[in-house]
N, C-alpha and C positions, 0 to 999 in steps of 0.2 A: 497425439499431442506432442510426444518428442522429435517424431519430426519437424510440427510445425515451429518446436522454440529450436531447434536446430538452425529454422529457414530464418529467426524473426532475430536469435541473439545475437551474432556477430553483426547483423546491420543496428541494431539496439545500442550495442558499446559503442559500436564509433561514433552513432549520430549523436550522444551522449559528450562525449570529448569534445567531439570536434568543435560544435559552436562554442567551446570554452576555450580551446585552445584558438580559435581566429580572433577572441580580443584580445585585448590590448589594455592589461592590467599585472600589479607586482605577480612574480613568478609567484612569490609565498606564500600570495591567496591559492593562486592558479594551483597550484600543488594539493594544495591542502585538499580542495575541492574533489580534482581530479583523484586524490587518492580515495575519500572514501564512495565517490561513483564507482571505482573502479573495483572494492573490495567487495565486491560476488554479490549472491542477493539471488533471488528466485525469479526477479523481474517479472512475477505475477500480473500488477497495474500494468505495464505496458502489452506482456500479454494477452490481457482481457480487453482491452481498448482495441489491440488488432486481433482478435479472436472473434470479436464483433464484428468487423468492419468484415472481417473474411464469410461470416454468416449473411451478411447481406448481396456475398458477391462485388465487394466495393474494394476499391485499388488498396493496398495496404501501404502508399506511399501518402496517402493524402492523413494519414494518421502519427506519420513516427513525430512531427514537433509535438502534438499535443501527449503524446505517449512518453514523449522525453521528458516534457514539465511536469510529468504526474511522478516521472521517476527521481527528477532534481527535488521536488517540495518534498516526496516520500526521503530521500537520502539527507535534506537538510533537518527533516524531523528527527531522524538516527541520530545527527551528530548532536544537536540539540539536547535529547533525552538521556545522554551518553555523559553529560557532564557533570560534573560533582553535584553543583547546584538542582541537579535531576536525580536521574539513577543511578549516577557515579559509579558505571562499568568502565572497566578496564578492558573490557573483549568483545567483539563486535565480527561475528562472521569466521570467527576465529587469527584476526587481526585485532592489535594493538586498534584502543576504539581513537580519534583524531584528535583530542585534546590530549592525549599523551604521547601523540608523534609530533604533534604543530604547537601545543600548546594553548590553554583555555581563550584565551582573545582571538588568537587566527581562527579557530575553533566555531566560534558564536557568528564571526566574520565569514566565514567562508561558509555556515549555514543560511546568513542573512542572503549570502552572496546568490545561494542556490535557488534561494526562494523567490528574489526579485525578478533575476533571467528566466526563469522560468515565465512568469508570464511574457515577455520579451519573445522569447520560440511562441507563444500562443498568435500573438498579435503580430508575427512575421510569417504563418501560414499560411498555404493556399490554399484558405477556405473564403468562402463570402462572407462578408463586414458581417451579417447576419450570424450566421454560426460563429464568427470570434468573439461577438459581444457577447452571445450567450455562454459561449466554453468558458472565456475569462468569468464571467459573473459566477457559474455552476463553481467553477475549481474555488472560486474566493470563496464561496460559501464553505463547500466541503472543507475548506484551510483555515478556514478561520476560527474564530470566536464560537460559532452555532456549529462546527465539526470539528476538525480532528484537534488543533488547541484547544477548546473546551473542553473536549474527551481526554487532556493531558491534564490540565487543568482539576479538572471531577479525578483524575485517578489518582496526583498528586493529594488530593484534599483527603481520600479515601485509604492511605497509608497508616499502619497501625488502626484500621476500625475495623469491625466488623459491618458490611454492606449488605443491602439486601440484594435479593438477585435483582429489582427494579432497576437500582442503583448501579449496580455491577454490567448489567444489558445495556443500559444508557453509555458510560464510559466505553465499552466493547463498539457500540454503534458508530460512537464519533472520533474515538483515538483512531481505530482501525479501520472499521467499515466503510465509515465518509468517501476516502479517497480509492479504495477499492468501488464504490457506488460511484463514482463518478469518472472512472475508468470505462465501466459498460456504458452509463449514461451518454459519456463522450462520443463514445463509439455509434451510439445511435444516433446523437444529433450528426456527425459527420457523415454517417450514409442516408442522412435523411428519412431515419424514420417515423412514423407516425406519433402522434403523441399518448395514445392509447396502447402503442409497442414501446414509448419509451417508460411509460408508468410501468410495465409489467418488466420490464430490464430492470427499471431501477428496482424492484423489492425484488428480482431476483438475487441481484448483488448484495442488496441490505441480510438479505439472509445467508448467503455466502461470507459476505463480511465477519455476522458471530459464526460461521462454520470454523473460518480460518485462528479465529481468537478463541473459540473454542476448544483445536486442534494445538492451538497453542501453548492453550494453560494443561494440556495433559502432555506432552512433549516437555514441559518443566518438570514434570515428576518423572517420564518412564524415558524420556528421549537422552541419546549418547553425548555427551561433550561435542565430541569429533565430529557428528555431521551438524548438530545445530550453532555449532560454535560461539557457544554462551555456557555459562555452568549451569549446570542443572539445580534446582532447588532454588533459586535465587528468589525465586517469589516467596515461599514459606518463610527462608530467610530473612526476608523487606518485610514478612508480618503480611504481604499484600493481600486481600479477598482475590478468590477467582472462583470458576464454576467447582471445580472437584473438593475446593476447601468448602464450599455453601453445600452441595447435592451429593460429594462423595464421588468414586471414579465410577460406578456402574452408572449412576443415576446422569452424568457429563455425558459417556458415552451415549445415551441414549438422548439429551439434549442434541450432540453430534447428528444425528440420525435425524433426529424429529425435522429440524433446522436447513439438512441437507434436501429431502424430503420436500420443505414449501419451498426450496429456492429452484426446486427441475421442476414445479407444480408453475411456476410463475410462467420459467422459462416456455415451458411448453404452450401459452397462449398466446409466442409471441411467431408471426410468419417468415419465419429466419431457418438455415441450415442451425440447428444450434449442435451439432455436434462435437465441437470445438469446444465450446462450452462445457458441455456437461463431461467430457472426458478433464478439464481443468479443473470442476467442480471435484470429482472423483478425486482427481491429483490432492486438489486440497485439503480435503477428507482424509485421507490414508496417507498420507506423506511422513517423513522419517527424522525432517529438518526444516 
């Protein structure tokens, strides 16, 4: 796997910049924008979209616009959630978060700005009208209202309560998992696969999806400042439900496990190299930050 984000991240950052840097708009956005792309990140989503394509044997150039949009909506949701009016962090990656370098208006601007162009790299792809109409329809969904805003939405509401895990699964699926699910999903409609292998991608991801928000709320409790570059404990502190606050940390971990478990269970009915996969799955599992 490190070789392949070796091969995939320096072409990932530029193609990133670049279509923002060739328009032709205030430098102030442009800035704004470009700094919180450019402030690091795991670039998981675009990994998994070409971690797929590579599992089919399919060119990994026919994927990096739709791998870019998935990473500008994921980066416009960051700056987004980052605001007072939100989570009102101050730290993102271990960077100053973009309303306290640009200020709350550039801020909301330049996440609208990210979210719009993004479909813009979709619809400027060289795929067939076919696969654009479908990728644009698939991202709206995962971005909207029925995914990851809605799963913003549900976990703003669910602040100072206690949830149940129902409740808590649901926000987990749609904040986070949506667009992670439609990372693989993409991946298979662009190497054209079956729709019987894209059923079994997409619940692959849906279950990697709580892997990763699972991995995540125990990284609030045991994980370092320095590599996750957030404070730690902010969730107890917000009062917010996660898994180890409802089930305790052995009984999370084993959530972890259970979760990791159906999503190589999926993976495995699909006729794909998926090693790429499951060695990212693993990453996600055990990772540090």
């Amino acid at each position: 796997m490190e070789q392949f984000l070796d091969e995939i991240k320096p072409i990932m950052e530029e193609q990133l910049v670049q279509s923002i840097n060739d328009l032709n708009f205030p430098a102030s956005l442009k800035d704004s924008m470009i700094y919180s792309l450019e402030a690091g990140g795991k670039r998981i989503r675009p990994m998994l979209l070409l971690a797929t394509l590579r599992g089919f044997n399919q060119p990994l150039e026919l994927g990096y616009d739709i791998a870019s949009a998935i990473e500008m909506i994921h980066t416009y949701s960051l700056i987004h959630d980052d605001l007072p009016a939100m989570d009102d962090d101050d730290l993102r990656r271990g960077k100053p978060t973009n309303h306290k370098v640009f200020g709350e208006a550039t801020a909301i601007l330049a996440g609208d700005a990210l979210l719009t162009h993004s479909f813009e790299r979709i619809a400027n792809a060289t795929l067939s009208p076919v696969q654009i109409v479908r990728l644009i329809k698939e991202l709206a969904i995962a971005s909207g209202p029925e995914g990851m805003i809605g799963g913003q939405v549900a976990d703003m509401e669910g602040e100072n309560k206690k949830l149940s895990l129902e409740e808590l699964t649901y926000i987990h699926q749609h904040k986070t998992g949506d667009l992670l699910t439609y990372a693989v999903v993409a991946g298979g409609i662009i190497a054209g696969a079956s729709e019987e292998e894209i059923f079994h991608l997409k619940e692959f991801a849906q279950e990697l999806g709580l892997v990763f928000q699972i991995k995540d709320d125990l990284l609030d409790i045991e994980g370092d400042i320095e590599l996750i570059g957030k404070p730690v404990g902010s969730d107890e502190e917000n009062n917010k439900s996660t898994y180890p606050s409802l089930l305790g940390i052995e009984n999370t971990r084993e959530k972890l496990e259970e979760h990791t478990e159906l999503a190589l269970a999926h993976l495995n009915k699909v006729d794909m190299n998926s090693q790429l996969l499951k060695a990212i799955t693993d990453y996600v599992k055990n990772r540090n930050h």
